[in-house]
Backbone bond lengths (Angstrom), bond angles and torsions (degrees), N, CA, C in turn:
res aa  C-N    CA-C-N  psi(-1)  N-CA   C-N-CA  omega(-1)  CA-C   N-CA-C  phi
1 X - - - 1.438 - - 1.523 105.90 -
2 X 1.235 109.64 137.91 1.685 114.19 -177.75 1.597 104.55 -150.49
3 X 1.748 96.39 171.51 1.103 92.05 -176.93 1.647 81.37 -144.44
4 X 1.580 103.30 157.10 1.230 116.27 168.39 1.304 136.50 -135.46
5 X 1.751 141.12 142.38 1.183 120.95 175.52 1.500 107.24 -86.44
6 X 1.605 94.15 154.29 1.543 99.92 -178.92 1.746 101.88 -107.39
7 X 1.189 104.76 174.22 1.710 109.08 -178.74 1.329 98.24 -60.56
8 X 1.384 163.46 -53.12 1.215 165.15 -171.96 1.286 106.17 -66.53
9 X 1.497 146.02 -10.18 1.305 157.18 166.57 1.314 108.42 96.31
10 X 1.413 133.14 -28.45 1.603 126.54 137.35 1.620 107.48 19.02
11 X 1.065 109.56 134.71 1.825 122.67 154.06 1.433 99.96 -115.27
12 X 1.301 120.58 133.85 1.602 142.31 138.33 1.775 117.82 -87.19
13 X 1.300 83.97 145.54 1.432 91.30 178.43 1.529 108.58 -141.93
14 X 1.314 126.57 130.46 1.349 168.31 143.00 1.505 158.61 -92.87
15 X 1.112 130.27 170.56 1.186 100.28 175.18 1.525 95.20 -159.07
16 X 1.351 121.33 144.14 1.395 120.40 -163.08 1.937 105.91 -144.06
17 X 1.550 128.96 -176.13 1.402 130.19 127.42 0.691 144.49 -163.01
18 X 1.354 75.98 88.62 1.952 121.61 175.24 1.331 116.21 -174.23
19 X 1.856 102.82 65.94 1.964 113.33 -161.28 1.876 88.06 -59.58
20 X 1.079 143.31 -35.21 1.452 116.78 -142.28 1.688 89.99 -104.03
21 X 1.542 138.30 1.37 1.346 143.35 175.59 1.133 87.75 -91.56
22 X 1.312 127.98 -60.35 1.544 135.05 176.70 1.576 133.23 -30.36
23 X 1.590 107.92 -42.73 0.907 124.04 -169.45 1.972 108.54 -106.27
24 X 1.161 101.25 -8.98 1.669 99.31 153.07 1.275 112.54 -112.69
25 X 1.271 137.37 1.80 1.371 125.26 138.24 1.655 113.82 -65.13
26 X 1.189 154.84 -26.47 1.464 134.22 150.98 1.353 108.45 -55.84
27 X 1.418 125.23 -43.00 1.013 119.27 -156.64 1.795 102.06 -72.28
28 X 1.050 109.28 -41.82 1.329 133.52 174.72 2.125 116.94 -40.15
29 X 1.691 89.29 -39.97 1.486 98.55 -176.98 1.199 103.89 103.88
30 X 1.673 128.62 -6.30 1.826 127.31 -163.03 1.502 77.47 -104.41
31 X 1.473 155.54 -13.17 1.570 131.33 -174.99 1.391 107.73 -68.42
32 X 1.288 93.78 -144.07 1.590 103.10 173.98 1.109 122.78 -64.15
33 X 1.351 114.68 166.40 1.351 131.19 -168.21 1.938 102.58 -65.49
34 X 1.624 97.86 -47.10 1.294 89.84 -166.65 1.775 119.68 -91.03
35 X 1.065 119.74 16.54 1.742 144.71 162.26 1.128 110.50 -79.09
36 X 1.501 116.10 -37.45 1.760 117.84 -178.10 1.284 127.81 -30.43
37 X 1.916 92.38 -60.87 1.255 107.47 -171.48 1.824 110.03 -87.68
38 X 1.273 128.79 -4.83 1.344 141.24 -176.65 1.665 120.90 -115.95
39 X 1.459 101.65 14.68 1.833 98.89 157.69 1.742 104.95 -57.35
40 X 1.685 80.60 169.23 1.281 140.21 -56.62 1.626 136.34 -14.89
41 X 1.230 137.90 124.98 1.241 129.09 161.28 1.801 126.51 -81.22
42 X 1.305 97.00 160.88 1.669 94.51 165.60 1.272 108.63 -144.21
43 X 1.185 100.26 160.61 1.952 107.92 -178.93 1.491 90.14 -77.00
44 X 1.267 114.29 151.03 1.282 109.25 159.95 2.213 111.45 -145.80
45 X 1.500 87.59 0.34 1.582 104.68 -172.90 1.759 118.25 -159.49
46 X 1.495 120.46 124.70 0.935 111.66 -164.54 1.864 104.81 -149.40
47 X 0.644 108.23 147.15 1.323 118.38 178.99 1.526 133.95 -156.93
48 X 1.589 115.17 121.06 1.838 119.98 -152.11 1.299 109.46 -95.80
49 X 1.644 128.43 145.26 1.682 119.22 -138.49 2.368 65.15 -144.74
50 X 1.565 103.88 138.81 0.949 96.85 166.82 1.585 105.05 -84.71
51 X 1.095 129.76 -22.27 1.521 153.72 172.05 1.397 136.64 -78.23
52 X 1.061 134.08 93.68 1.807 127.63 -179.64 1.198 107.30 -32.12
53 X 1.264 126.24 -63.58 1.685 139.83 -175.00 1.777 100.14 -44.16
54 X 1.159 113.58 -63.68 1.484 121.97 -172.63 1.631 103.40 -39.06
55 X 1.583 100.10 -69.26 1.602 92.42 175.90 1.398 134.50 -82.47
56 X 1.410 118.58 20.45 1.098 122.07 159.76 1.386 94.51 -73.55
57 X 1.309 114.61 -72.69 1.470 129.85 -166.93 1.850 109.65 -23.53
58 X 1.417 102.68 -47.04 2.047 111.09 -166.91 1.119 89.91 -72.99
59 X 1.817 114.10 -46.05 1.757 109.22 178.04 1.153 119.23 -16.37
60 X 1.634 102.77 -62.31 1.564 115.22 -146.65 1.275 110.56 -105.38
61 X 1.651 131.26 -3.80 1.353 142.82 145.84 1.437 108.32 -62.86
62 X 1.367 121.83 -52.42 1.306 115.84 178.43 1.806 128.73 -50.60
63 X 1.285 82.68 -42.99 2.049 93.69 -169.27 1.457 100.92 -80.48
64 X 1.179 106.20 -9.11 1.947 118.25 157.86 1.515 107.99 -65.14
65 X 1.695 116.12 -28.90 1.617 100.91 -167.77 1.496 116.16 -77.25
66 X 1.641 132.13 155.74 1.926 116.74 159.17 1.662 92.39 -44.29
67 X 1.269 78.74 154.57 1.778 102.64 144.24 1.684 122.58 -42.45
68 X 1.362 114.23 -54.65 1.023 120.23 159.69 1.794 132.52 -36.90
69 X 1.203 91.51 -61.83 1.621 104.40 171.86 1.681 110.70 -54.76
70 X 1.557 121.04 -45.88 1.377 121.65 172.72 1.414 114.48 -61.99
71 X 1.235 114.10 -40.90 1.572 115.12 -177.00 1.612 104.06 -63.58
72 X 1.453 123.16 -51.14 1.080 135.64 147.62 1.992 118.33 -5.39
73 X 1.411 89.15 -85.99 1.599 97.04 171.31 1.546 135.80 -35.21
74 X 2.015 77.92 -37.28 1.761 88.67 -176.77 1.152 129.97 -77.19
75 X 1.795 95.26 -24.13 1.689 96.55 -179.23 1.626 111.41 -95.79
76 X 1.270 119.96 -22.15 1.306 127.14 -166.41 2.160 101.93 -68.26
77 X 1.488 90.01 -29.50 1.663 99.01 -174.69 1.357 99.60 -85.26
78 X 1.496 142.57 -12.55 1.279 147.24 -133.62 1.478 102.49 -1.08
79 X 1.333 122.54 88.26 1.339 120.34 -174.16 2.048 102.54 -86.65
80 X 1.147 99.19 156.71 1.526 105.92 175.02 1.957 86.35 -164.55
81 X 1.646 100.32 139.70 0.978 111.86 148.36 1.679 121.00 -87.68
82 X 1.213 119.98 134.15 1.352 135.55 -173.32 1.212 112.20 46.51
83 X 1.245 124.51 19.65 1.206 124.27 161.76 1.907 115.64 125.77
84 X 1.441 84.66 -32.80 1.622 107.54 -177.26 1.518 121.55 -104.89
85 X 1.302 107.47 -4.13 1.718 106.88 -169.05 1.947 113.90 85.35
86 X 1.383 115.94 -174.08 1.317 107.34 -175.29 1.283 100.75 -158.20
């Protein structure tokens, strides 16, 4: 499950497995519908589900949260992939 900023500052949220195929397909224009029009994206939140069901489930609790609450999440976790973000 991830979330991403889009060039318009937008967050998307998803859930995939294969976040870094995933995440140049938005970038790409082949993701979602609603990334198309808002490349570039960036990862900015991610989280690993040993289970499909599981991360459907955070998916769909998550895109329930404000904006606020996600921005929230992101900084309170200071998430970075590998150290640097992606």
């Amino acid at each position: 499950m991830y979330l991403v900023r889009c060039a318009d500052s937008t967050l998307y949220c998803g859930w995939t497995t294969d976040l870094e195929k995933r995440v140049r397909a938005h970038n790409s224009g082949q993701g979602a519908k609603y990334t198309r029009s808002r490349r570039p994206v960036k990862l900015v939140y991610a989280e690993e589900f040993a289970e499909k069901q599981e991360a459907l489930s955070r998916e769909w609790h998550l895109k329930r949260l404000s904006r606020a609450e996600k921005l929230r999440l992101i900084e309170k976790t200071g998430w970075k992939r590998n150290g640097a973000g992606v």
